[in-house]
Residue, then its C-alpha position, 0 to 999 in steps of 0.5 A: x817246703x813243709x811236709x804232708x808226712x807229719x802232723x807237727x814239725x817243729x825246727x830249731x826253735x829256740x825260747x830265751x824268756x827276758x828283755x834281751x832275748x835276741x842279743x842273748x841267743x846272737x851270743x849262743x849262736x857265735x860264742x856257744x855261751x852256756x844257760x848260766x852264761x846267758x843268765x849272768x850276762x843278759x839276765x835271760x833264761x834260756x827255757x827251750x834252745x834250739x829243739x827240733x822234732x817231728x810228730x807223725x800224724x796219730x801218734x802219742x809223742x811223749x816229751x819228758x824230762x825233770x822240772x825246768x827241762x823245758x817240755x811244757x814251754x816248748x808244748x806251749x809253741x805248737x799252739x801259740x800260747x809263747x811265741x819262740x824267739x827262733x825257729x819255724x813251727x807247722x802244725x799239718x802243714x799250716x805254718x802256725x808263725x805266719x798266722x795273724x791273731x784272729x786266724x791262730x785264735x780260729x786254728x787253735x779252736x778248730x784244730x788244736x786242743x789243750x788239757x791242763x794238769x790243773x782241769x782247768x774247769x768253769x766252776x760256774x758251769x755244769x759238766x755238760x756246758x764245761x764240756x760244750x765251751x769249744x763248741x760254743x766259742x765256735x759259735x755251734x747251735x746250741x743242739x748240736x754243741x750239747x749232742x757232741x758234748x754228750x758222746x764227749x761225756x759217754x767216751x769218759x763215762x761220765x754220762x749220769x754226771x753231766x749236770x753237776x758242777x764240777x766241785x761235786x766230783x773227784x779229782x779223776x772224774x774233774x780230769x776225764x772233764x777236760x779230756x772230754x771237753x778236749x775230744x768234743x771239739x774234734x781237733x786233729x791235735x792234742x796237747x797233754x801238760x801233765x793231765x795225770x800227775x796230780x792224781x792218786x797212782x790208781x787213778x792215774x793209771x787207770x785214766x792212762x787206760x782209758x786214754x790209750x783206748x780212746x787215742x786208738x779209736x779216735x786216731x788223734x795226733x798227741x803230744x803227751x807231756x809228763x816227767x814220769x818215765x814210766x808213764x811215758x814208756x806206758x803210753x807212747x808211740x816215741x818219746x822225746x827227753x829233754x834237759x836244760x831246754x834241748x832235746x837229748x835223744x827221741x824214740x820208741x820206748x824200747x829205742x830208749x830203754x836199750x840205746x841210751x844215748x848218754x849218762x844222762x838218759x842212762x840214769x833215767x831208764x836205769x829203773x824201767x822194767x824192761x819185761x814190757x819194753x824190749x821186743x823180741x826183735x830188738x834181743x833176738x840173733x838173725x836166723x842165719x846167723x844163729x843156723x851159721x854156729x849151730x845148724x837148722x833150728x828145729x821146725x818144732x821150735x815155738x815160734x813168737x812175733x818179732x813184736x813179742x815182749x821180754x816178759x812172754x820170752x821169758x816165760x816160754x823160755x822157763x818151760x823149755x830150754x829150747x831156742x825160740x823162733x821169732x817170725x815176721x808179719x807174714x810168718x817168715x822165721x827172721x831170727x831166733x831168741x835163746x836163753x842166753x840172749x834173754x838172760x844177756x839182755x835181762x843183766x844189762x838192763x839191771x841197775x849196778x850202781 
């Protein structure tokens, strides 16, 4: 039975790209052979095996790792586009493997929508219609498709632009593009294939701006592809990283940064700053805990959400050597942060090699 509490499920999906697909992932399954021996023996790759995840409804889901990890061809399975070779995939409680051509054709244009790393864009076609393209595809009227595209087009600021083509702007301004063309066909979901790795930093960081405001407001489900940490510790809710097609380790950013759970993930967070990450939640010592070893803490002790990040602890902690109070969504104290725990967490987060 799929689940309502998801907006994405995707379960043991497996993709072995070659003419002999199955006896190859057969052989994986009894024998545990390895992508090289896959490649040697079946002239298959192996580009996703057996990956597994769940995306919650509203959420931006990061899925990152290095070229040829394998996050772009399994992105490619929540819409469609590749078919896997094993495993089940839901999409809002649709089961996206049973649909016939025409009815994935019709759930992709209603449901889901895609933005490129390459825009993607109609040369012939001005911004407006660009953006209008879904909508017209659906066979919306003609008003009402330029309406949507139009507050498609004001949510990225591109509203004086909306007759020109798109040879005539920037790279930046060809993304917020297909963005918009994304947002005016309303879908639930959202598929991101690098949108931002082509562009200059500035740009790229203030387009990830932009970005994380219209997904707050609009609430929709989004999974983010990128092979840039810092991108993905910047803008999402989890985050999954991948290598040789399997996923290794999914959550929060600060799940990430401070529970590696191998080498591997070790030497991609080993340059993350964790000022903006780590929360005082996750370096602070229960209150009775800390009370148990040195008595009441002080009722004046400055107190921080248990959501507060490194870098604001930090900086309490340089004008007072007083411990601090962390307190919960309702204002309870529930722990209590000291200069030895920031320092503690601060050294293990520094690179030693």
């Amino acid at each position: 039975m799929v689940s309502q509490s998801n907006a994405i499920e995707i379960s043991g999906v497996w993709k072995i790209f070659g003419a002999r697909e199955k006896e190859a992932l057969a052989d994986v399954e009894v024998n545990n052979i390895s992508k090289k021996q896959v490649l040697e023996k079946y002239n298959c790759v192996v580009g996703v095996a057996n990956a597994t995840m769940d995306i919650r409804p509203g959420e931006i889901f990061c899925i990152m790792g290095l070229s040829g990890s394998g996050k772009s061809t399994l992105v490619r399975h929540i819409n469609r586009l590749l078919e896997p070779t094993a495993g089940s995939i839901n999409v809002n409680g649709q089961n996206i493997m049973a649909m016939d051509p025409n009815t994935l054709r019709q759930y992709r244009n209603e449901h889901i929508a895609m933005v490129f790393q390459n825009f993607a864009l109609m040369p012939h076609r001005s911004v407006l219609d660009n953006v209008a393209l879904p909508l017209e595809i659906r066979g919306i009227n003609k008003n009402q498709r330029m309406e949507a595209a139009m507050k498609a087009i004001d949510m990225v600021d591109l509203t004086p632009w909306g007759n020109k083509f798109a040879h005539e702007l920037s790279g930046g301004m060809q993304q917020r593009v297909g963005l918009a063309r994304a947002l005016a066909a309303d879908p639930e979901i959202l598929l991101m294939d690098e949108p931002f790795s082509a562009l200059d930093p500035l740009i790229r960081r203030q387009l990830q701006d932009e970005f994380m405001k219209l997904a707050a407001q609009m609430n929709k489900t989004t999974v983010f592809i990128t092979h840039d940490l810092d991108e993905a510790v910047r803008i999402g809710d989890r985050i999954a990283i991948m290598r040789d097609g399997m996923v290794i380790q999914i959550g929060t950013p600060e799940d990430i940064v401070m529970n590696p759970v191998d080498d591997y993930v070790s030497d991609f967070v080993a340059g993350i700053s964790r000022l903006k990450v780590v929360r005082a939640h996750a370096v602070m010592q229960a209150l009775s805990d800390y009370e148990g070893k040195n008595g009441s803490l002080s009722e004046n002790a400055k107190e921080f959400s248990e959501d507060a990040d490194l870098g604001v602890l930090i900086e309490a902690a340089i004008e007072t050597e007083n411990p601090a109070a962390i307190v919960d969504q309702a204002g309870k104290r529930i722990g209590v942060v000291t200069r030895a725990d920031l320092l503690r967490t601060v050294i293990e987060g520094t690179e030693t090699s």
